[in-house]
N, C-alpha and C positions, 0 to 999 in steps of 0.2 A: 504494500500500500504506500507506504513510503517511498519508493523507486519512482511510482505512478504520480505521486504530489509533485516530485522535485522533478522528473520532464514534462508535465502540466506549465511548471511555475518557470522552467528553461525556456518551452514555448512560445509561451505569453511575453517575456523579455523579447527573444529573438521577433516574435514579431514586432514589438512596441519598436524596437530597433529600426527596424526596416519600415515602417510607417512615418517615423520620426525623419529617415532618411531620405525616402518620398517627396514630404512635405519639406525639406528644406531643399531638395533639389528643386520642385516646383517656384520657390520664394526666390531659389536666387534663377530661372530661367525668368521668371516675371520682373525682377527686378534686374537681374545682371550687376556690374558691377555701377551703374550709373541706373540715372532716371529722370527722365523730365516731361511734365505731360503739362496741356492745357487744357483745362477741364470751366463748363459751366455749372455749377448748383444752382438747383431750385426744390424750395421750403416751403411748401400749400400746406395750413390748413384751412379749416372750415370760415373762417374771415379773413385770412391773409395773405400773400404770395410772396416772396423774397427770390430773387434772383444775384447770386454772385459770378462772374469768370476771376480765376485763379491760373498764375502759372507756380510750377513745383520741381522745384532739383534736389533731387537726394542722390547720396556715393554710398552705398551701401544702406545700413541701418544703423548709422551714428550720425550723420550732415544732412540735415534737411534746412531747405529754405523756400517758402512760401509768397507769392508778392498777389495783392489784390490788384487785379486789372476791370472791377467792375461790380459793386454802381462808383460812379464819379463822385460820390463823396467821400467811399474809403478808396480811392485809389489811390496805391502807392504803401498801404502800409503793409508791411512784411513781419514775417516770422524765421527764425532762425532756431534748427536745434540741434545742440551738439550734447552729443552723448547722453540725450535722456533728458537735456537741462535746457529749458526756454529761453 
């Protein structure tokens, strides 16, 4: 019974492994070693509609930087993050 626990509990690692492996393969073919995307948001609800365009550059998953290109009130304000910190 014992034998039967402990390549149960081998299994279940070996896969959590290769699932783990998967998904970071996937993270960095989506991402690569750069990224830059221009993206429009829009935020409905039931009385309201908001509309933003953003452009976005990350190096990895420690350099991000954000710039508002729309509405023309907040244009130009940005975000910067390095290593987790605003």
């Amino acid at each position: 019974m014992k034998k039967a626990l402990v390549l149960l509990f081998a299994s279940i690692l070996l896969h959590a492994n290769e699932v783990e492996d998967i998904v970071r393969k996937v993270d960095h073919n989506m991402r690569g070693k750069t990224l830059y995307v221009k993206m429009k948001m829009t935020v409905q609800t039931a009385h309201h509609k908001r509309s933003m365009e953003l452009e976005s550059w990350s190096e990895g998953k420690k350099k991000n930087f954000v710039k508002v290109l729309a509405p023309s009130r907040e244009y130009g304000i940005t975000f910067l993050s390095l290593d987790g910190q605003m």
